[in-house]
LOTORTI-877600 format. One line per field, with one value per residue (C-alpha): residue number from 1; x, y, z. Coordinates in nm, 3 decimals. Example, Ala and Ser with C-alpha at 12.3 -4.5 7.8 and 13.67 -1.06 7.14 Angstrom:
REM LOTORTI-877600
i = (1/2)
east = (1.230/1.367)
north = (-0.450/-0.106)
up = (0.780/0.714)
REM end
This chain:
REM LOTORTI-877600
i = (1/2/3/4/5/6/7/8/9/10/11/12/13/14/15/16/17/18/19/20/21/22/23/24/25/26/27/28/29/30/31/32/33/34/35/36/37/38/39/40/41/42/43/44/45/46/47/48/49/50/51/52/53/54/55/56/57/58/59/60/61/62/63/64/65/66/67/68/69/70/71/72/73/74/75/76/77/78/79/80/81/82/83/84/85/86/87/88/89/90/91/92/93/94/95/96/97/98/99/100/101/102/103/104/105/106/107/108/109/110/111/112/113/114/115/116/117/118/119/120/121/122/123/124/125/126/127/128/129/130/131/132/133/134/135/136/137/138/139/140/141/142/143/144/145/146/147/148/149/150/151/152/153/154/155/156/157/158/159/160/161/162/163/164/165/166/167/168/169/170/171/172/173/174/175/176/177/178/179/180/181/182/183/184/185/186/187/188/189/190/191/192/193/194/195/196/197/198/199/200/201/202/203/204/205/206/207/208/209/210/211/212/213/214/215/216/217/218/219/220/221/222/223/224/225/226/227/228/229/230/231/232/233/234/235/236/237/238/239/240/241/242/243/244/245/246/247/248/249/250/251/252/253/254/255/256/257/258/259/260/261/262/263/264/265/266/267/268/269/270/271/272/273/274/275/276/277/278/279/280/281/282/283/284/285/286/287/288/289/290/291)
east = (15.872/15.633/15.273/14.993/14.689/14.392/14.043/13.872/13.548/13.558/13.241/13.249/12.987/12.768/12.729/12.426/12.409/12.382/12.106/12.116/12.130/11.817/11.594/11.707/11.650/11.324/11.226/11.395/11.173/10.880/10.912/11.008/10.690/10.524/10.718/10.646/10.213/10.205/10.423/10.264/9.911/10.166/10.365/10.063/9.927/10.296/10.274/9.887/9.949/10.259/10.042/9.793/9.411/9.423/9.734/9.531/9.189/9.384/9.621/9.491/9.592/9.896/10.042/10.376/10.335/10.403/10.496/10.513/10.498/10.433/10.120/9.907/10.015/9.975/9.637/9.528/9.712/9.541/9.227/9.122/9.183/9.390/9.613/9.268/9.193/9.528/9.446/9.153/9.252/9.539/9.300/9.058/9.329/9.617/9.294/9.199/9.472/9.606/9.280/9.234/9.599/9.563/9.180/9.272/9.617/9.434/9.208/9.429/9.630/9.321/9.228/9.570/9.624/9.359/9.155/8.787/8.452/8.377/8.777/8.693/8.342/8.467/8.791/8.537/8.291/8.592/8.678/8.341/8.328/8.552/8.375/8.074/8.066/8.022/7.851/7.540/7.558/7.576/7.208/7.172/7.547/7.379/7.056/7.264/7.514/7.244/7.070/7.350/7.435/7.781/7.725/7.917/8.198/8.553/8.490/8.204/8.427/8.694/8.474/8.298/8.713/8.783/8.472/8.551/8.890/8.915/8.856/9.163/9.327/9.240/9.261/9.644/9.809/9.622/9.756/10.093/10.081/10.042/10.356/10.488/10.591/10.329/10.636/10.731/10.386/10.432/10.756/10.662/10.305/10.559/10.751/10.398/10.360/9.939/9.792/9.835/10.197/10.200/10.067/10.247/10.584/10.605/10.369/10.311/10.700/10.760/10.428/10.645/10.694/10.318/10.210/10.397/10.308/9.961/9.984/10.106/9.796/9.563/9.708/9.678/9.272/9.169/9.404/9.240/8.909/8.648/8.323/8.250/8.378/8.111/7.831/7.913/8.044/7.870/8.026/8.409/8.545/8.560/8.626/8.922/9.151/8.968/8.612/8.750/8.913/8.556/8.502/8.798/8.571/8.393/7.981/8.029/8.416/8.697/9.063/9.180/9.524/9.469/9.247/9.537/9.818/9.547/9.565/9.938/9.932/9.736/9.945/10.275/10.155/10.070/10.434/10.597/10.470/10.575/10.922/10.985/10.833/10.875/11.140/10.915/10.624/10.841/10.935/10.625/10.432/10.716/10.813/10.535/10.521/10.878/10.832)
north = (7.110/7.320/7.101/7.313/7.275/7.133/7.336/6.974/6.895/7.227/7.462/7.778/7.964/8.166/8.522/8.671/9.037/9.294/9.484/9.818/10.144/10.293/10.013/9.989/10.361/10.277/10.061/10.209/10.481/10.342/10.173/10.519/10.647/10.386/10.459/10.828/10.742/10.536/10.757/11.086/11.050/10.988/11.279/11.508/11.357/11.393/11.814/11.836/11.722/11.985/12.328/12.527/12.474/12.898/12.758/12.515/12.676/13.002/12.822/12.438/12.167/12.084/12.438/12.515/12.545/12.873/12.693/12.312/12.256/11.959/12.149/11.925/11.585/11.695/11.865/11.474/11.318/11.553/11.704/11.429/11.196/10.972/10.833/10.697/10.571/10.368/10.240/10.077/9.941/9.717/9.634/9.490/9.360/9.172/8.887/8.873/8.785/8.557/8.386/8.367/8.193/7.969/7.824/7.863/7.660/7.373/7.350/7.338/7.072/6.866/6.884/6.814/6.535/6.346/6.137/6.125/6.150/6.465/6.648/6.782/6.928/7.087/7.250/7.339/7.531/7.714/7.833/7.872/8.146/8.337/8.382/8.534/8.915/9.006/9.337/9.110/9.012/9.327/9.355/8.995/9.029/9.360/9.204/8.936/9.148/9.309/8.967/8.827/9.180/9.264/9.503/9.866/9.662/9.554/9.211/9.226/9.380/9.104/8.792/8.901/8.942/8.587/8.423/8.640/8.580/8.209/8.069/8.247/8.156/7.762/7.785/7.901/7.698/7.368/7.387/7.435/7.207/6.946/6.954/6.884/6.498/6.216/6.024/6.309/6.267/5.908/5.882/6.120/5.911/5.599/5.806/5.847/6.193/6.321/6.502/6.788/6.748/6.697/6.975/7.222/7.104/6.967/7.127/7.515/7.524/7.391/7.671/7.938/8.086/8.040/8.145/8.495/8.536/8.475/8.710/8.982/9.036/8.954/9.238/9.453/9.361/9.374/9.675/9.900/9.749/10.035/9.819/9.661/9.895/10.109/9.871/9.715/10.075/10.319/10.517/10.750/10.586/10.214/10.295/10.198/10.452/10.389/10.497/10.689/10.965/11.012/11.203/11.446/11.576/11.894/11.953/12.197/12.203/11.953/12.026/11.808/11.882/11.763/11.435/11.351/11.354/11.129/10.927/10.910/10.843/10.574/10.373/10.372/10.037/9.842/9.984/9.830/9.528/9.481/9.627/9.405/9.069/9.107/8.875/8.588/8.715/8.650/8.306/8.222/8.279/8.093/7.789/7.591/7.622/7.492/7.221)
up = (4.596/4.760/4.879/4.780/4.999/4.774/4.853/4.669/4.925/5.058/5.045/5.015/5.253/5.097/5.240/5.328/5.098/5.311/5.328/5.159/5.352/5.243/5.302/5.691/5.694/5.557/5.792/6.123/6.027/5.987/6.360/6.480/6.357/6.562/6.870/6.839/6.780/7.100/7.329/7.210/7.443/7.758/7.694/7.621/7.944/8.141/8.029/8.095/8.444/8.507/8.395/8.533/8.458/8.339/8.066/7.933/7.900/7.760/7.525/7.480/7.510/7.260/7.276/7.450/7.826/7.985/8.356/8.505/8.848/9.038/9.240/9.063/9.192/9.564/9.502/9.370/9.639/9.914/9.809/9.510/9.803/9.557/9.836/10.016/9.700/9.611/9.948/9.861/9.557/9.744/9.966/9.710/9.486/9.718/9.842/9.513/9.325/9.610/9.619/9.279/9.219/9.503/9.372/9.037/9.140/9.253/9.011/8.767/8.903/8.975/8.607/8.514/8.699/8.779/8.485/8.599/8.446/8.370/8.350/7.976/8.101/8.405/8.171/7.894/8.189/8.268/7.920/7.834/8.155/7.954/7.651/7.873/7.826/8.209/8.122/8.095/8.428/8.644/8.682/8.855/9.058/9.195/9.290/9.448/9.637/9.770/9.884/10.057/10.241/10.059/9.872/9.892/10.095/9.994/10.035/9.814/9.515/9.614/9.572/9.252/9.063/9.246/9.055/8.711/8.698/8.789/8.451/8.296/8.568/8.593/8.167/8.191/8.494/8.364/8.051/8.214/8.494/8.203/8.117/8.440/8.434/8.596/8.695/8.976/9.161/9.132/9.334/9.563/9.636/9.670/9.885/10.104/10.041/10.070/9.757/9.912/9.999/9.613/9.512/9.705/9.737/9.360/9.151/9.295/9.316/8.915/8.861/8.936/8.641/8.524/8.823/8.790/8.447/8.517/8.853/8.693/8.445/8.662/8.896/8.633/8.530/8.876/8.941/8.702/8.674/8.660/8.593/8.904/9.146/8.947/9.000/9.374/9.556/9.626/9.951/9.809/10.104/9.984/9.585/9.450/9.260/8.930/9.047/9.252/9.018/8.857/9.125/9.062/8.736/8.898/8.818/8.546/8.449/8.515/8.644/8.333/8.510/8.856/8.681/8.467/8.750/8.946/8.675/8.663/9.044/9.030/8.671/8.919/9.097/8.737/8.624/8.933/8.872/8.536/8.587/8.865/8.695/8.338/8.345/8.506/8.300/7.985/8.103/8.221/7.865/7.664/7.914/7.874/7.471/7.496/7.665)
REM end
C-alpha cells in the first residue's frame, strides 16, 4: 500500500501579489521625471559650453545648436586663467582639510575619551559653532585679517576654513570615535603605550571610514566656497577657481559660453573625489549608526 506523505504542520507560504504593471509604470515614470528635472540644467550647461557666443545671442539659449566645439574650454583654461585658478584652490584646500581632520581628530577623541569637567560644554561650543550663520561675521574676520597682516594671502583663506569647519568636523568623528571600545585604550595603556601612541595607532586607524566620509564633504565646502575667498582676496592671482571665474563675466556682456566651460573645469576635482571615495563616504555615514 502506497504511504502518502501527510502535509499536517506544514504552512503554506503566503505569496506576496505582484504588483500590477501599470502601477510600476506609474511609478518608474514618475522617478524618470525626476531624473530628467535634475539632469536638464547640466545638459543645457554641457551644450552652452560647446557653441559659439554669436549661436547663442542669435538663437538662445535652449534652441538647437548650429556647431560644438571644444574652443571654449581652452579659451577658459588660457585666457580666463582657470588653470591659475584651480591652482589656487588646491593650494588653499589640501592644508585645510588636512588640518582641519587632524585638530578636529583629536578633539574628538579627547571628548570621547576622556571624562572631565567641562566635556558636555566644550561638545555643546562646538555644535553651537555650527548653528552660527558666518555671513555675520565677515565684517569682524576682515577687520581681523587685516590686524594680524593676512589678509589677501593663501594662508589667510586657509586658517579662516580650519576655524569654520572644525565644529562639523569635531561634531562627526566624536560621535564616532564613541563607539570605538574603552577596553582597546585600556590594554594598550597596560601595554605602556603614550596617549598619543593611542590615538594614532588605535583610534585614527578604526576613524577611517569617518574620517573619509567626513573628508570628502569638507573637500567639497571648502572646494567651492565662494564667500570668503570674496571677502579675504583681493589680488586674481591668489583667488581660487570660484572667485576667480567672476572675473570671466566681461563689463558690459558675458561669454556665457566660455563662463560655463570654466565652470565645468573647475566641478572635475569635486567629481573625482566623490567617484573615487563614495564607497568610504557610504561606509563612513552608516558604520557608526550600526554599531
Amino acid at each position: 500500500m502506497p504511504i502518502v506523505p501527510t502535509t499536517t504542520g506544514v504552512k503554506k507560504r503566503k505569496v506576496a501579489p505582484k504588483k500590477s504593471g501599470f502601477k510600476q509604470w506609474i511609478i518608474f515614470a514618475i522617478i524618470l521625471s525626476f531624473v530628467l528635472v535634475w539632469l536638464l540644467p547640466i545638459f543645457g550647461a554641457i551644450v552652452t559650453s560647446l557653441r559659439s557666443m554669436d549661436d547663442l545671442l542669435t538663437n538662445g539659449f535652449w534652441s538647437r545648436p548650429r556647431s560644438l566645439s571644444l574652443v571654449n574650454f581652452a579659451k577658459a583654461w588660457s585666457e580666463g586663467m582657470v588653470g591659475r585658478y584651480l591652482y589656487n584652490s588646491f593650494v588653499v584646500t589640501i592644508p585645510a582639510l588636512i588640518g582641519t581632520l587632524f585638530l578636529s581628530s583629536l578633539t574628538g577623541y579627547a571628548l570621547a575619551h576622556y571624562k572631565f569637567k567641562g566635556n558636555i560644554i566644550i561638545y555643546l561650543t562646538f555644535v553651537g559653532g555650527m548653528l552660527i550663520p558666518f555671513q555675520i561675521l565677515m565684517i569682524p574676520v576682515f577687520k581681523l585679517s587685516n590686524t594680524l597682516g593676512i589678509y589677501n594671502t593663501y594662508w589667510g583663506l586657509v586658517m579662516i576654513h580650519m576655524v569654520f569647519q572644525m565644529g562639523f568636523c569635531t561634531f562627526f568623528l566624536r560621535n564616532f570615535m564613541k563607539t570605538i571600545p574603552y577596553e582597546l585604550s585600556e590594554a594598550a595603556r597596560i601595554d605602556g603605550c603614550s596617549e598619543f601612541m593611542i590615538f594614532w595607532k588605535i583610534y585614527l586607524p578604526l576613524s577611517k571610514p569617518a574620517l573619509a566620509a567626513v573628508g570628502t564633504l569638507e573637500f567639497t565646502w571648502i572646494f567651492n566656497d565662494y564667500l570668503w575667498a570674496l571677502v579675504l582676496i583681493r589680488n586674481d592671482s591668489f583667488k581660487p577657481v570660484t572667485a576667480g571665474l567672476a572675473t570671466l563675466k566681461g563689463h558690459f556682456i558675458a561669454s556665457w559660453n566660455v563662463l560655463v566651460a570654466g565652470s565645468l573645469l573647475a566641478s572635475i576635482p569635486t567629481l573625482i573625489v566623490f567617484i573615487f571615495l563614495q564607497r568610504y563616504f557610504i561606509e563612513g555615514l552608516t558604520m557608526g549608526s550600526g554599531k
